[in-house]
N, C-alpha and C positions, 0 to 999 in steps of 0.2 A: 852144374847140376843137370840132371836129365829128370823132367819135370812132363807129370802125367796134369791135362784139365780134361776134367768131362763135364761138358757143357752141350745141351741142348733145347732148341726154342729159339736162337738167336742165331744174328746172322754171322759166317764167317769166314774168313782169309780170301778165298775162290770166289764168297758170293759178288756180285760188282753192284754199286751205288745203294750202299749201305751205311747207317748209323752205327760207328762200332760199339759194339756193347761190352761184356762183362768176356767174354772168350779171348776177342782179336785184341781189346785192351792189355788184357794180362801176359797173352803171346807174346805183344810188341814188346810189353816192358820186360820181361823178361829175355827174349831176344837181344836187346839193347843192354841187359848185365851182362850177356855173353854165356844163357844159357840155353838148355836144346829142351822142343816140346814136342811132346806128342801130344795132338789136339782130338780125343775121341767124342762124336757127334752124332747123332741121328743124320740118317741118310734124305731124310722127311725135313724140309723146307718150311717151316711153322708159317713164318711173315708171309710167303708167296702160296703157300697151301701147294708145295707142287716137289716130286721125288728126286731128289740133286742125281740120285741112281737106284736102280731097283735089287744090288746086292753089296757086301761086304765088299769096301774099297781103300784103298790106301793110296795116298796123293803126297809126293816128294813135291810142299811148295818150294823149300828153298833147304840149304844147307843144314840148319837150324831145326827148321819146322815141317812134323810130318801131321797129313789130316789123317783117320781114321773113321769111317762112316757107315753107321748101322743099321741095316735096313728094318722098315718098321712097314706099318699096313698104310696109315696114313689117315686125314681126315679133314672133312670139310669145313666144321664149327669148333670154335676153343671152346664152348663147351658140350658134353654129348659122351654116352657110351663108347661114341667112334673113337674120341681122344683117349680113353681110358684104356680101351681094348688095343691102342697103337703103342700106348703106353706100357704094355704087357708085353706086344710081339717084340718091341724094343730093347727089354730086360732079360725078355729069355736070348735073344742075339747075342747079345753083351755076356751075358754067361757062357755062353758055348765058345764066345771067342776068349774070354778070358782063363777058361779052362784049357785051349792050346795056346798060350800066350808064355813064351820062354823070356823076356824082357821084365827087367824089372825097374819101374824108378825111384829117383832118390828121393822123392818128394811127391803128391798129388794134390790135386784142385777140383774140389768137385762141387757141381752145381745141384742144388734144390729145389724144387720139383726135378725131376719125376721122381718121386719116393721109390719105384716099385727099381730102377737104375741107379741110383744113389746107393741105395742100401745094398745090391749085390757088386758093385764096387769097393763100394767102403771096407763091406763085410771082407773081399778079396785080401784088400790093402791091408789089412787090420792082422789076418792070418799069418801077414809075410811082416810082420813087424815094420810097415813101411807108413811113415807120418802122413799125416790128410788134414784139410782142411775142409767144411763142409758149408757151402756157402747157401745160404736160407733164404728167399728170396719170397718168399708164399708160403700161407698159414693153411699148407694141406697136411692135413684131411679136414684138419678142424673147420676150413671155413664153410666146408661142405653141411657139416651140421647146422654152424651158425643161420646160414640159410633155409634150412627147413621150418617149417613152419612148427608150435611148439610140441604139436601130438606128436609128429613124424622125428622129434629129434632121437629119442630112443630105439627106436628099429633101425634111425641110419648109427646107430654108434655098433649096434651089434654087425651091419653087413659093411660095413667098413671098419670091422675091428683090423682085420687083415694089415692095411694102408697104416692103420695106428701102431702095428705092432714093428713091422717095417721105419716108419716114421723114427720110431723112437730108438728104435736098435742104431738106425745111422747117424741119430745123432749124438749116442752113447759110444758108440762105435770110432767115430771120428777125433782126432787129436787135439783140434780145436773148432772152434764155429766162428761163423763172418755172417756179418749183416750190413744193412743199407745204413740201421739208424740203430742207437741204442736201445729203444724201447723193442726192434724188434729182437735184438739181441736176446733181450731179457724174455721174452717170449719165448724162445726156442728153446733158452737154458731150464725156463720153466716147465715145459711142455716135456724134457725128454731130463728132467728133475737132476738135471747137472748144475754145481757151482762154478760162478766164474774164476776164471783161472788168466792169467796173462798169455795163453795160446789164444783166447779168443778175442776177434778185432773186430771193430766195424770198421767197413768200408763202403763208404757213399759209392752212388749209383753216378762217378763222373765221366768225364771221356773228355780227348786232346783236343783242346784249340789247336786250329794250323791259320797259317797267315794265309790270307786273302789275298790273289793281286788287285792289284786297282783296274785293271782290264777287265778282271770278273763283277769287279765291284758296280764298276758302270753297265757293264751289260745286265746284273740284275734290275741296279737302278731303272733302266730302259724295259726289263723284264716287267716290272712292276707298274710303271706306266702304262704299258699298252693295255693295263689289267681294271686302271682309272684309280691305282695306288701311290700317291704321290707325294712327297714331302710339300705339304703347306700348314695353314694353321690348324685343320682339323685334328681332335684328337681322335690318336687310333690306339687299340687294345688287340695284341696279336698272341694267337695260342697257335702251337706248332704239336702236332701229333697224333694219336691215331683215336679215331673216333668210336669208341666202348663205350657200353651201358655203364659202365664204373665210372664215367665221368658225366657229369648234368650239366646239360647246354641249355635247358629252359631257362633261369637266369638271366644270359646274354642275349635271349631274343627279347626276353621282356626289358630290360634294359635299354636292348635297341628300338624299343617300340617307345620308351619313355623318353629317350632324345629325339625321337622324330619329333613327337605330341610335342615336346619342348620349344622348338626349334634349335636345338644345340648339336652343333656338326661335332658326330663322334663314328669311327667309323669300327667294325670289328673284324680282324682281318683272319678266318679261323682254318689254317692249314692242316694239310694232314688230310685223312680217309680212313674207311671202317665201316663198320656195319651199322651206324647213325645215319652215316651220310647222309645216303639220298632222303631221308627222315625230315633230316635239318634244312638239306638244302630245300623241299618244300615247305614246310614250313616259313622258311626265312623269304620267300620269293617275291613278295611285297616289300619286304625290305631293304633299300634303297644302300643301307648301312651295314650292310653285311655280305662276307667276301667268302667264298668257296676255294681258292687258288689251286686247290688241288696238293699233293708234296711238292714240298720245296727242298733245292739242297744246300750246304751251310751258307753260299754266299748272300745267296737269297735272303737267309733269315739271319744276315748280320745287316745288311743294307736295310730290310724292315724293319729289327729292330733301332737301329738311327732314326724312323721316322713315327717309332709308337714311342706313349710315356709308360706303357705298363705292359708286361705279360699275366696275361690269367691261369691260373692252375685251378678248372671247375670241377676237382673231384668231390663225390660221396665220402659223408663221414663211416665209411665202412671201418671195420677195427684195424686189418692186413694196412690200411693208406694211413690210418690216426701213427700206426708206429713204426712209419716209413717215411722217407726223404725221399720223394720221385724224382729223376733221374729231368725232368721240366722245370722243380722247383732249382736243383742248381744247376741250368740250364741257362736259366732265369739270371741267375745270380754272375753267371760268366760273360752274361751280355751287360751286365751292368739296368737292368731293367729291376722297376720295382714290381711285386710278385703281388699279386692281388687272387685271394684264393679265400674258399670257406671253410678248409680244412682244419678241423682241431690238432690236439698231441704234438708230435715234433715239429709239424711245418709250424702252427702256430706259434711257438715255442720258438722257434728258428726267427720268425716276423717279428716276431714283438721284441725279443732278448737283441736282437741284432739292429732295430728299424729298417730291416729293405723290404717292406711292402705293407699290405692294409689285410685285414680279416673281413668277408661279408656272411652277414647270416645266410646259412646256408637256403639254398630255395626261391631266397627273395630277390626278385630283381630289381625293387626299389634301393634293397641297400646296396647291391652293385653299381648301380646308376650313381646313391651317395660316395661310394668310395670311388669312381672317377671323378664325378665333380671336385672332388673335394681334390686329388690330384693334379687334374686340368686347372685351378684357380690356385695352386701355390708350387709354383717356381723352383723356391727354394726348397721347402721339404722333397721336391723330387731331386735335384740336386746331392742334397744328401743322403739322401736314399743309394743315388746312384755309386757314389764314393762309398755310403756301407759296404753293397752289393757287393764290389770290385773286392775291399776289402777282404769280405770274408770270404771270396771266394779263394782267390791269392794265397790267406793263412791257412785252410780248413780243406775247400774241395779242389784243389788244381790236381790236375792230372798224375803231374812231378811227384805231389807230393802225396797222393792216394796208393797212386801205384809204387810209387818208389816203397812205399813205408811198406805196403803186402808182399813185395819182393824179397826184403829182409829179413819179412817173416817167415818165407817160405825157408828164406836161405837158411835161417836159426833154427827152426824145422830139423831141418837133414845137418848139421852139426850137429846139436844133440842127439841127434839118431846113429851116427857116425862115431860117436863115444860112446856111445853100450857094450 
């Protein structure tokens, strides 16, 4: 097949020391059936905030794989009129190029958000009888509302009618929809008043394990030392990712303030960076118990995970997180870590129906503090936890079998399309 994704916000193929996400994952797997992509993207750098090139470019990675990159205005903050209005220069590019665009593929991939890109794809694909998939990843426009305060929600439903009208056509428009987690599935279907149908899949937010050498393995081990990160008895609680207002680190410091007062050696080891940071890291600077490391890359965070009993997932009960499976949660679950989070809806649902982790009230760091003790002082419940973990990850979120199974469906896709 010759197989269109438009994916942008993440990082890919060219970018170098990168988390693959939802783009280069789908690329490879697909590359590995033995078929050809064209990967169309913003030319605009999201994670590093900086222009990969300032015009319309096309990049022969390899045999298989071509990139395609659209230049936009650009912008400082994820959130802000800047990103909205880049979001526009973006979609009118994307039009002008898909208006001289003589190719055509057998099948397409497309990613959600940006609405205002989404929808003048989709709308493309739809005209030329060519199958799509529409993958939903964020509850825009709505959560824009949901944020308003309650006078102001009315005047933003009329100045964002635009965005809803859009919204809804791509996802009327589209052959089927993909999401992270069920519930958000059923949101999308809801939203743009379509029944489900067996074209629409979820697919977790996972990505490839690769084998580690043991070279790498001791060099972090030693990485982590010099850092006064150590495998002995203390317990450590390690969160790996990018530091957003969507996630609440008060918890953990208070937590880390109740093991100090305790005397109870617990350490928290919180990777990653963001616009908290420097926030947290003042805040924590008295804290004897709490680790700034900076990003880490996989080996890194397979050798600390050997030496924590848990990873923490501190998101906000926002609605977009309650019916989503974060891309941390089975992260979590591939290191064999037990997942310690406040999250309601599917993560919850996922901890309890499974046993691989503990729930704490959200906000409190007393009950944080209890659901490590309570870890730290039994052996065995983590043990099994750990063998859950592996388990479900293995049946449910492995790579193989995420990506294998959306491959098929893209494949089944363009069969059907191919008999009309």
């Amino acid at each position: 097949m010759n197989v269109w994704i438009f994916q942008t916000g993440e990082p890919l193929p060219i970018d170098t020391n990168v988390r693959p996400m939802r783009a280069i994952n789908l690329t490879e797997a697909l590359v590995a059936s033995g078929h050809n992509v064209i990967l169309w993207s913003s030319a605009f750098y999201h994670q590093e905030k900086i222009h990969r090139c300032n015009s319309y470019k096309k990049i022969q990675v390899s045999d298989s794989v071509e990139i395609r990159l659209i230049p936009s205005s650009g912008y400082k903050k994820n959130v802000g009129f800047a990103r909205l209005f880049d979001h526009m220069i973006l979609a009118k590019n994307l039009k002008k190029l898909l208006l001289q665009e003589k190719t055509r593929p057998d099948v397409a991939f497309i990613g959600y958000p940006p609405i205002e890109s989404a929808s003048i794809m989709i709308h493309w694909l739809a005209k030329r009888n060519i199958p799509c998939l529409l993958d939903v990843k964020d509850q825009w426009p709505s959560f824009i509302i949901d944020a308003l305060p309650k006078w102001g929600k009315g005047i933003g439903r009329v100045l964002l009618s635009p965005y809803f009208y859009l919204a809804r056509r791509a996802m009327k428009e589209a052959t089927g929809l993909t999401a992270m987690a069920d519930d958000f599935l059923m949101w999308a279907l809801n939203f743009s008043n379509r029944k489900r149908t067996d074209k629409d899949i979820v697919v977790p937010l996972t990505t490839a394990n690769f084998e580690v050498g043991a070279n790498e393995m001791e060099s972090s081990k030693q990485w982590w030392a010099e850092r006064g990160v150590i495998d002995n008895k203390k317990i450590k609680i390690m969160f790996v990712g990018s530091h957003y207002p969507s996630l609440d680190f008060s918890p953990i410091l208070e937590a880390a303030a109740l093991f100090l007062d305790k005397g109870i050696e617990c350490d928290f080891i919180i990777c990653g960076h963001g616009e908290l940071t420097e926030s947290l890291v003042s805040k924590a600077k008295n804290y004897k118990n709490v680790f700034f490391p900076g990003w880490v890359d996989r080996p890194k965070v397979e050798e600390l995970s050997k030496m924590s009993i848990a990873s923490i997932a501190p998101f906000r009960n926002i609605d977009c997180f309650m019916k989503s499976l974060p891309n941390k949660v089975i992260d979590s679950l591939s290191l064999g870590l037990p997942i310690i989070s406040p999250l309601k809806g599917e993560v919850q649902r996922l901890i309890e129906m499974n046993k691989v982790g503990l729930i704490y009230d959200e906000g409190s760091g007393e009950s944080l503090f209890n659901c490590i003790v309570e870890l730290g002082q039994d052996e065995k419940m983590c043990d099994e936890i750990t063998m859950n973990s592996i388990n479900l990850y293995n049946s449910r979120f492995s790579y193989e079998i995420v990506y294998g199974g959306l491959v098929k469906h893209l494949e089944n896709f363009a069969m059907i399309n191919d008999k009309r």
